[in-house]
C-alpha positions as CSV (number, residue, x, y, z in Angstrom):
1,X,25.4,-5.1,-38.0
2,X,27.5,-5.7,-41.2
3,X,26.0,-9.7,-41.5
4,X,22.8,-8.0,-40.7
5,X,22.9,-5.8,-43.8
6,X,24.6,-8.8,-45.5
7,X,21.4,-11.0,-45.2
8,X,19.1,-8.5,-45.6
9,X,20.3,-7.6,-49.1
10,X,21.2,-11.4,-50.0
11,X,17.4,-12.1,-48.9
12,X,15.8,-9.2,-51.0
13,X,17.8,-10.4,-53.9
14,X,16.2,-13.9,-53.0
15,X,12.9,-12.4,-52.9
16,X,13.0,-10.9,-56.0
17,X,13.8,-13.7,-58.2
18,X,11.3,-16.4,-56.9
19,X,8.1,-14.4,-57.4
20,X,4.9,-16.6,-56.8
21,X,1.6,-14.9,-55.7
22,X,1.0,-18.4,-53.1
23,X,4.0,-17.8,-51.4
24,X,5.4,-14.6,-50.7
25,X,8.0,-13.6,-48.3
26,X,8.2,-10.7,-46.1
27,X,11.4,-9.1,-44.1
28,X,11.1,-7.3,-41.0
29,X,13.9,-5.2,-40.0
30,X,14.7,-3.3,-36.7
31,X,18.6,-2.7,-36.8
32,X,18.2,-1.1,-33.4
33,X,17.2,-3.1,-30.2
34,X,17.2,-2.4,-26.8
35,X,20.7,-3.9,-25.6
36,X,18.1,-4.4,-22.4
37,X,15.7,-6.9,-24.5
38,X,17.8,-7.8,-27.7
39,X,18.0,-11.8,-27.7
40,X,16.2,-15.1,-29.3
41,X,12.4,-14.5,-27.2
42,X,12.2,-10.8,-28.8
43,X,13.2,-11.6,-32.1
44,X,10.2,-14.4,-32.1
45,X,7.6,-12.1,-30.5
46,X,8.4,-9.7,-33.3
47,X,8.2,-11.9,-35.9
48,X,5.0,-13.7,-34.4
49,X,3.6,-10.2,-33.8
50,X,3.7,-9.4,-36.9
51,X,2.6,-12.7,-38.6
52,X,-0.4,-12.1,-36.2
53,X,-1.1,-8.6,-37.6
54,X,-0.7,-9.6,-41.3
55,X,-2.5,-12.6,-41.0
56,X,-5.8,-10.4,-39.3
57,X,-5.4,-7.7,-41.9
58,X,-6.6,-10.8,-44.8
59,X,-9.1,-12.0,-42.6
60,X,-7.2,-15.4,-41.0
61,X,-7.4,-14.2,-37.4
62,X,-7.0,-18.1,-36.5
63,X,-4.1,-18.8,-39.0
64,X,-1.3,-20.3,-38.5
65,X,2.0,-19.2,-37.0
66,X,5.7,-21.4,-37.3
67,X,8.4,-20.7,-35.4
68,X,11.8,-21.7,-37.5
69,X,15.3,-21.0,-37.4
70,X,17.6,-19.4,-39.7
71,X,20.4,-22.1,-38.8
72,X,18.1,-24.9,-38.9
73,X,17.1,-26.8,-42.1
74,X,13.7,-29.3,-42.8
75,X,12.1,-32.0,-44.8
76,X,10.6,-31.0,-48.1
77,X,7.3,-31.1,-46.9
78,X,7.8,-29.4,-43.6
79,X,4.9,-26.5,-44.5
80,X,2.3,-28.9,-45.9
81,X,2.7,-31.1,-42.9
82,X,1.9,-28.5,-40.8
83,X,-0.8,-27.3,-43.0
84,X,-2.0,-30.4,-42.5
85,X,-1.7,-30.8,-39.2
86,X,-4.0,-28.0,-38.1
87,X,-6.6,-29.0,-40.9
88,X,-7.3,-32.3,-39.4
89,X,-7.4,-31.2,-35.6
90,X,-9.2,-28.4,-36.0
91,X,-9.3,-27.9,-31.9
92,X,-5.6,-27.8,-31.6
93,X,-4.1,-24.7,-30.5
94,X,-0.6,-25.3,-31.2
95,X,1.9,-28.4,-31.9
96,X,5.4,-29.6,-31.5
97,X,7.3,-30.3,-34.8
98,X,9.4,-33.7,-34.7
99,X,13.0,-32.1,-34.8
100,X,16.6,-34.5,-35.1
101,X,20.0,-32.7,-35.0
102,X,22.1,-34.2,-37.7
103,X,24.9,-36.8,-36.2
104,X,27.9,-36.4,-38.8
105,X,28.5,-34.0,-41.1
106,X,31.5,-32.0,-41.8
107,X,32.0,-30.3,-37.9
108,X,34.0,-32.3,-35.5
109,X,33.6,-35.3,-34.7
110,X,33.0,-34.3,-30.9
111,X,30.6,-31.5,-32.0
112,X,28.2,-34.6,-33.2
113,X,28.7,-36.6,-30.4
114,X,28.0,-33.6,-27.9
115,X,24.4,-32.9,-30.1
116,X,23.6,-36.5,-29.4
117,X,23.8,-36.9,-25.9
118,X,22.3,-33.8,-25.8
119,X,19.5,-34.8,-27.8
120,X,18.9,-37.7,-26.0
121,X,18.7,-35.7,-22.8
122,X,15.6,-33.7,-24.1
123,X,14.3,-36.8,-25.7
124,X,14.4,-38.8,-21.9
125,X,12.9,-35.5,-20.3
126,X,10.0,-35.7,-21.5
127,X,9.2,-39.4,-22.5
128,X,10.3,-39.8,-18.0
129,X,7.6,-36.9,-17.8
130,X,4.9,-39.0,-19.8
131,X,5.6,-41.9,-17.5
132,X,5.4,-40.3,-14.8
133,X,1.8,-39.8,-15.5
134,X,2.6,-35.7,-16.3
135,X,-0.2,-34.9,-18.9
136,X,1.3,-31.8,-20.7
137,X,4.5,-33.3,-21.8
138,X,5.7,-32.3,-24.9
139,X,9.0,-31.0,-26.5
140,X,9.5,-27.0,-26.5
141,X,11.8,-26.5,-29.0
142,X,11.2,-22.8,-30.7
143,X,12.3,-24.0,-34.1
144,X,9.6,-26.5,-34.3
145,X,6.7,-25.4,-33.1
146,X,3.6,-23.6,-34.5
147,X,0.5,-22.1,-32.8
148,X,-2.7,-20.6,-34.1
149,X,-2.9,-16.8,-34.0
150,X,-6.0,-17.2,-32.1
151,X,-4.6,-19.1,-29.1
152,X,-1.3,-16.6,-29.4
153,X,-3.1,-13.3,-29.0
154,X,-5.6,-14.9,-26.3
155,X,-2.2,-15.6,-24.5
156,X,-0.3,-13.1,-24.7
157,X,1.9,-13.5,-27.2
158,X,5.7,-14.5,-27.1
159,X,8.0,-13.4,-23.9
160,X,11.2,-11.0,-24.5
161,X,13.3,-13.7,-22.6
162,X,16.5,-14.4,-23.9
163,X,16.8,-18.0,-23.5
164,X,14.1,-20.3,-22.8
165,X,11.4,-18.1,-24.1
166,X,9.9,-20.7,-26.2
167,X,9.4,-23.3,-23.2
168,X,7.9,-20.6,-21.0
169,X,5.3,-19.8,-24.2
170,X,4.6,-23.0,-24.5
171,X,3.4,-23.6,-20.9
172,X,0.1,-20.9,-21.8
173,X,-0.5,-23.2,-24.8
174,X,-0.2,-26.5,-23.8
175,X,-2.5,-26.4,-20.8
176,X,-5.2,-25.1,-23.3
177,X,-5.9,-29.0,-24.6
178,X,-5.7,-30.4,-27.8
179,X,-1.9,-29.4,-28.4
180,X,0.1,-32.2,-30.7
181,X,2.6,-34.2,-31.4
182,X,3.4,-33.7,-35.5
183,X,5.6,-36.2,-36.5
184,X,5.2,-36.7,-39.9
185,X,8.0,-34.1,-41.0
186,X,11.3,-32.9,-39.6
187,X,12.5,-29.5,-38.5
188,X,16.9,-30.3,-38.2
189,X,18.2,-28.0,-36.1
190,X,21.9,-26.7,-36.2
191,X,24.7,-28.7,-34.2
192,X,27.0,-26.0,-33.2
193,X,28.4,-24.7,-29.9
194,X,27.4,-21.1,-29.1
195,X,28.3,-18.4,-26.3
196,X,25.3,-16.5,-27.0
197,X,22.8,-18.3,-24.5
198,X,22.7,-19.4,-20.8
199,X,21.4,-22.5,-22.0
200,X,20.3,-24.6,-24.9
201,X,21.3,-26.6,-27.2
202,X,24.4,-24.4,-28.3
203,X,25.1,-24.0,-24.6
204,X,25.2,-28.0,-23.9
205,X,27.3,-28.9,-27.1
206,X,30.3,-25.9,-25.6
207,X,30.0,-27.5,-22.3
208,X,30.2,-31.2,-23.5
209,X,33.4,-30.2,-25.7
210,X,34.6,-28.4,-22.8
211,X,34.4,-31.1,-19.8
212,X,33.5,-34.0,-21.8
213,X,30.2,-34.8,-20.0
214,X,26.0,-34.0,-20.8
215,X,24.5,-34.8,-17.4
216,X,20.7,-35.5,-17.3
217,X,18.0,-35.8,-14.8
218,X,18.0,-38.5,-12.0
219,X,15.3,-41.2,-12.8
220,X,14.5,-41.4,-9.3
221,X,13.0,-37.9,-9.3
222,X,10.1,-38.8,-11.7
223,X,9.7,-42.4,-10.0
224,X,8.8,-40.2,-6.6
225,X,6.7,-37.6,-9.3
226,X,5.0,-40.4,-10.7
227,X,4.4,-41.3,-6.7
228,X,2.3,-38.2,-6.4
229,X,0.6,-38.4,-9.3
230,X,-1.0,-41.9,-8.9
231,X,-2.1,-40.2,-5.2
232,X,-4.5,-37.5,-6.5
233,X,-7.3,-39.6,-6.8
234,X,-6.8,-40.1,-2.7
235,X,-6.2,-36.0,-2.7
236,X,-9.3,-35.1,-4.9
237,X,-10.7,-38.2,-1.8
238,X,-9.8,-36.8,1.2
239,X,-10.9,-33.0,0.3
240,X,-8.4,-31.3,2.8
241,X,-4.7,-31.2,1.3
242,X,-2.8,-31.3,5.2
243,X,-4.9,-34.5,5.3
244,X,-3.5,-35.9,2.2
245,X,0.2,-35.1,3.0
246,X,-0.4,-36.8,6.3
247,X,-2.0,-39.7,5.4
248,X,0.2,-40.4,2.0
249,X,3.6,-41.8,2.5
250,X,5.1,-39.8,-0.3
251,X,8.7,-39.6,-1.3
252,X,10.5,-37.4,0.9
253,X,11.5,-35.6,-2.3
254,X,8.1,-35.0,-3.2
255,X,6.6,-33.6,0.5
256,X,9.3,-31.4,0.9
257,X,9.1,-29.9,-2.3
258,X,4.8,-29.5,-1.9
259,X,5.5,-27.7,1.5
260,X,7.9,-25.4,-0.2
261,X,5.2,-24.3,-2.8
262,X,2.2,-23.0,-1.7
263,X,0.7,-26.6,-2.1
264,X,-2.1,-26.5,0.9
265,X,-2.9,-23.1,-0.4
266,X,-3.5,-24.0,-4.3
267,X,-4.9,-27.7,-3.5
268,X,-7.4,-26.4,-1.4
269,X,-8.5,-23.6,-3.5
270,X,-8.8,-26.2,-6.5
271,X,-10.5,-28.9,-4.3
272,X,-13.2,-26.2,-3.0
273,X,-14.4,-25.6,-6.9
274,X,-14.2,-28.3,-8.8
275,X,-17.4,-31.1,-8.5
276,X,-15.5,-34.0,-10.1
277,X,-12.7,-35.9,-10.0
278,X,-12.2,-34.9,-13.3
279,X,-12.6,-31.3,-12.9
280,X,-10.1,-31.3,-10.1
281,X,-7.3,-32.9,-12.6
282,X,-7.3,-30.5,-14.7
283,X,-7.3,-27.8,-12.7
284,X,-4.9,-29.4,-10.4
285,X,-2.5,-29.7,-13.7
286,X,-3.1,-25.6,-14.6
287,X,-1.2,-25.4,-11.1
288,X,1.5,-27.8,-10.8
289,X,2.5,-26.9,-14.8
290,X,5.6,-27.7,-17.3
291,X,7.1,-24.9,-15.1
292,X,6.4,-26.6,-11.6
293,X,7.2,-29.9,-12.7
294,X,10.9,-28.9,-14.5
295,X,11.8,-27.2,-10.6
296,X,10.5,-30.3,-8.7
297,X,12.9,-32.4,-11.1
298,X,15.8,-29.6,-10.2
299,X,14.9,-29.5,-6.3
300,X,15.0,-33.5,-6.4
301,X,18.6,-33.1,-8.5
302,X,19.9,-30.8,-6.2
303,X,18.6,-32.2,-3.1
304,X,18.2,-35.4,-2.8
305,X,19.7,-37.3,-5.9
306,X,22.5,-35.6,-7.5
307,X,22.7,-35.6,-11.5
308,X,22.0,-38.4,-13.6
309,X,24.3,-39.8,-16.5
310,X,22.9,-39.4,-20.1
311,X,23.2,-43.4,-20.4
312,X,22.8,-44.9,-17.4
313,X,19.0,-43.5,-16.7
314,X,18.0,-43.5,-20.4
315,X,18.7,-46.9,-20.5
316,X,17.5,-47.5,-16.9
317,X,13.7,-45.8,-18.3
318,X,13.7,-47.6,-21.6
319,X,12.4,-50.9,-20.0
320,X,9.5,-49.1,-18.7
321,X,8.5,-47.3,-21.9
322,X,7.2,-50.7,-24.0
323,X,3.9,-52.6,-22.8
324,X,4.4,-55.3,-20.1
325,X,5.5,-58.8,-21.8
326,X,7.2,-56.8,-24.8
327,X,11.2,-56.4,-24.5
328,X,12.8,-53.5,-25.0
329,X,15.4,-52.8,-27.6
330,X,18.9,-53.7,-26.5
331,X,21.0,-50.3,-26.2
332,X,23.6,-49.0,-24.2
333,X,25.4,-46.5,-26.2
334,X,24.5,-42.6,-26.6
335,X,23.5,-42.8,-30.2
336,X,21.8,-46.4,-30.1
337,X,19.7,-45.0,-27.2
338,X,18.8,-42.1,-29.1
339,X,17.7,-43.9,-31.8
340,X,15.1,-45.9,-29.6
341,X,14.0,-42.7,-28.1
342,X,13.7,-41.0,-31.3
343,X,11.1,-44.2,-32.4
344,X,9.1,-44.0,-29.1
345,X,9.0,-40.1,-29.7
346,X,8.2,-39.8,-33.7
347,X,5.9,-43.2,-33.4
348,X,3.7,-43.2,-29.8
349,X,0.8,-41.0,-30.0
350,X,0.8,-38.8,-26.8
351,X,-2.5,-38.7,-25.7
352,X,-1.6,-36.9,-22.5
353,X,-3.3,-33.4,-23.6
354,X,-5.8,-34.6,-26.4
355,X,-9.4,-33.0,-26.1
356,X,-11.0,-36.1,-24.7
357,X,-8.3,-36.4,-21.5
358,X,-9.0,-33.3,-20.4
């Protein structure tokens, strides 16, 4: 409570000396939370919530809303390149901001080298998502992302969750098509260990200091995910979803998981009203979401392949991530394979979710 006071009187005294009618600043203050709720996904909704109300009440009902935090610093033309960003794709409901955690600084030296494999772990998530043919792959980060209010208030807003609430909003916003990648400016999170969340980037760095080790994901679970994925054509084909798990020699990773999840049920229900190929896609993709594809990467994990190392399966991936005849770029250790994955990230255009894919 005392820090809380603290910054609100240290920002006011901020406020007051950098008046400029383009860009004023605003502080919202609610000193007493429910203990129930209090955590990281209500302090967003509150703050979005009430960017959403200010930005109706001067007529920008579609404006747009940035999710930052107060540890976390940026480029100089962070704002602008957001600004941007929505300007020239004028369908997009929302977009992930290019974010890199700072790798020396004055912290421990472990605390860098525990952000890095981490780093690398969320970096390899998603580019083994995009090769596995998974079409709303992005990075859900709630310091760098923005949405319009439009597409927030149509979905109902932030979550109260305290951890994870900003991957669970994103999953309502993706799926809506034209979401992006914006790469031309830097959100830089804060390194440090934390206690506060389940899990998370503060979460991984105090674990990493504590046992010495980031596992990842197995690569073998989105090798059998890309499996299914190629076979929805023959699925969309074959019009009866028993006949397609059958008939498919799928992973046993993969059938097991579909069996345990309502798959006949949704596949079905989607292949009964949709009248293209197409159609059936992306309806196919509402279902099996960022959500269903994160616990079939867990079930595989836990199941079938164990954990995977954070640079032994990066590096096992990279290959596949360059076009056929060009070589990859030799790396082996955490930081030289983060640097490869931080190129494919911030320079591959992700066309995955654009408007004309879905």
């Amino acid at each position: 409570m005392a820090q809380n006071r603290k910054t609100l009187a240290d920002f006011s005294a901020w406020v007051e000396n950098r008046i400029e009618p383009r860009f004023q600043s605003h502080v919202v203050h609610f000193p007493e939370l429910p203990q129930k709720h209090a955590g990281v996904g209500l302090a967003r909704k509150i703050g979005m919530d009430e960017a959403v109300r200010r930005l109706a009440d001067v007529g920008r009902s579609n404006g747009i809303v940035a999710c930052f935090d107060a540890d976390c610093t940026c480029d100089p033309d962070y704002l602008a390149a957001i600004e941007s960003c929505f300007q020239e794709h004028a369908n997009a409901p929302g977009c992930s901001v290019y974010f890199e955690h700072p790798l020396d600084g004055p912290l421990d030296a472990e605390v860098y080298r525990a952000v890095a494999t981490y780093e690398l772990h969320l970096r390899y998530y998603v580019q083994a998502l995009r090769y596995s043919g998974f079409p709303h792959a992005y990075h859900t980060v709630g310091s760098s992302m923005a949405v319009r209010a439009g597409a927030y208030r149509k979905q109902g807003g932030m979550n109260r969750r305290k951890a994870g609430e900003d991957f669970y909003f994103l999953q309502k916003i993706i799926p809506l098509g034209g979401f992006r990648d914006l790469t031309t400016t830097r959100v830089i999170p804060s390194p440090r260990p934390s206690r506060r969340v389940p899990f998370g980037t503060g979460k991984a760095v105090r674990d990493y200091l504590e046992c010495k080790t980031c596992p990842t994901y197995p690569l073998e679970a989105f090798l059998d995910l890309k499996q299914l994925f190629a076979a929805l054509s023959d699925l969309y084909r074959s019009k009866d979803s028993n006949t397609f798990l059958i008939q498919n020699s799928l992973p046993r990773s993969v059938s097991e998981f579909l069996k345990g999840s309502d798959f006949v049920v949704a596949a079905d229900e989607i292949l009964r009203n949709t009248a293209s190929e197409r159609a059936f896609l992306k309806r196919f993709f509402h279902w099996f979401n960022g959500f269903q594809a994160m616990k079939f990467i867990h079930f595989a994990r836990d199941h079938f392949y164990g954990p995977g190392t954070a640079e032994a399966d990066p590096a096992s991936l990279l290959p596949q991530l360059f076009p056929v005849g060009a070589s990859a770029p030799r790396a082996q250790t955490v930081k030289e394979l983060l640097a490869v994955y931080r190129m494919l990230d911030r320079e591959s255009e992700w066309p995955g979710n654009r408007p004309d894919t879905d």
